[in-house]
N, C-alpha and C positions, 0 to 999 in steps of 0.2 A: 597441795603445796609441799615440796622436800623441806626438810631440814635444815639449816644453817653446814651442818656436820657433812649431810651427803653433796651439796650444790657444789660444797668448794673443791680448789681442785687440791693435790696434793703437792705439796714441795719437795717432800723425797719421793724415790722409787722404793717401795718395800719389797721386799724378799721372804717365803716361808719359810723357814730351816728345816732342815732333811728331820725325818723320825727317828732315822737309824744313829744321825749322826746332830742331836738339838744343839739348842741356844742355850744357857741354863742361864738366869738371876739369883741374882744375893744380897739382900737391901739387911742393912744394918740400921737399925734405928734405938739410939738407946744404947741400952745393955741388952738387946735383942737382935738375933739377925734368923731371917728368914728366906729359907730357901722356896723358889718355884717352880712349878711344874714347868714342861719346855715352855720355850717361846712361841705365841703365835706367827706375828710378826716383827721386823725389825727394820729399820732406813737409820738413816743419818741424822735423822731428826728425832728419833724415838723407839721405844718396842711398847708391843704389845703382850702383855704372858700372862700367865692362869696361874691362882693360887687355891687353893682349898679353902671350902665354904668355912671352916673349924677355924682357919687361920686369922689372926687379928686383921678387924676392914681399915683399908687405906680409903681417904676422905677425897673425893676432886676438891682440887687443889693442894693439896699437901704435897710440900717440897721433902723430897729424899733427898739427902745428901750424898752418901756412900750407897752406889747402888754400881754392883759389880756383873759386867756379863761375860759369861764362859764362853769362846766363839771354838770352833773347831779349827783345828792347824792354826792359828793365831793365840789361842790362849786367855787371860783373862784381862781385861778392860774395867777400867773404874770412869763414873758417871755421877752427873749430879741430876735430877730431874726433878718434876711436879705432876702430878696425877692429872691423867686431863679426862678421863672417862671412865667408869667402873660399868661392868654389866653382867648380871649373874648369869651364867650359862645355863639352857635352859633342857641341854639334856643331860647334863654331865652334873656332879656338887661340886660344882667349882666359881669361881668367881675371876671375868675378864678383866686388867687394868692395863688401859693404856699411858703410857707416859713420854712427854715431851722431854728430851735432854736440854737441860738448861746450863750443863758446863760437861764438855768433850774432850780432855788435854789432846793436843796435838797425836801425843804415840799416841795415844786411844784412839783418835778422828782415824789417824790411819791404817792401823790394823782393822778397825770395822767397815771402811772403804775396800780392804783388800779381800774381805769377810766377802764382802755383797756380791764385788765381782765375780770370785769366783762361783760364789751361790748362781747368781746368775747367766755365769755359763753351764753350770749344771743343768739349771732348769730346761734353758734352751737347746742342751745337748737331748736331753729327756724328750723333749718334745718333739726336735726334728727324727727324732730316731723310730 
């Protein structure tokens, strides 16, 4: 029997961010902010991104308030979210966090709309080529 997590289907489209050219996060919590490694994935409803095993663990559920992502040619975007999945990576010392956007301001919805697209005509240029 699947999981609750795999069965469903998904609400956004995710996109993986180029290596050459990532996603970067920056979650301020506190008198603390912490940088992450690139982004896994990213959609309109969330990202996905790796931090280092050393780095203080975020709890699922735990709401970020200030949580800023670096998109390339668009710049940087502020986000509010809550942890929805943690999973240590099993070949790399890092540690996967997914998270739900639970506030998107408008300029932000659409800069990371125009983020995707283009992402994903890259993908599809990459692929028919």
């Amino acid at each position: 029997m699947q999981d609750k997590h795999h069965s469903e289907k998904r609400r956004y489209f995710r996109v993986n961010p180029s290596l050459s050219n990532p996603v970067l996060t920056t979650i301020s919590d506190s008198d603390t902010t912490f940088n992450s490694l690139p982004v896994k994935d990213i959609s309109l409803g969330g990202v996905a991104f790796y931090y280092p095993l050393d780095a203080p663990m975020l709890q699922i559920g735990k709401s970020i308030s200030r949580l800023q992502l670096t998109l390339p040619q668009q710049g940087a975007i502020n986000a509010s979210g809550i942890v929805r999945r943690v999973e240590q990576d099993k070949t790399n010392p890092r540690v996967l966090y997914a998270m739900e956007f639970s506030r998107l301001p408008v300029n932000s919805d659409r800069k990371l709309y125009t983020y995707l697209n283009q992402r994903q005509r890259e993908i599809s240029w990459v692929v028919s080529s």
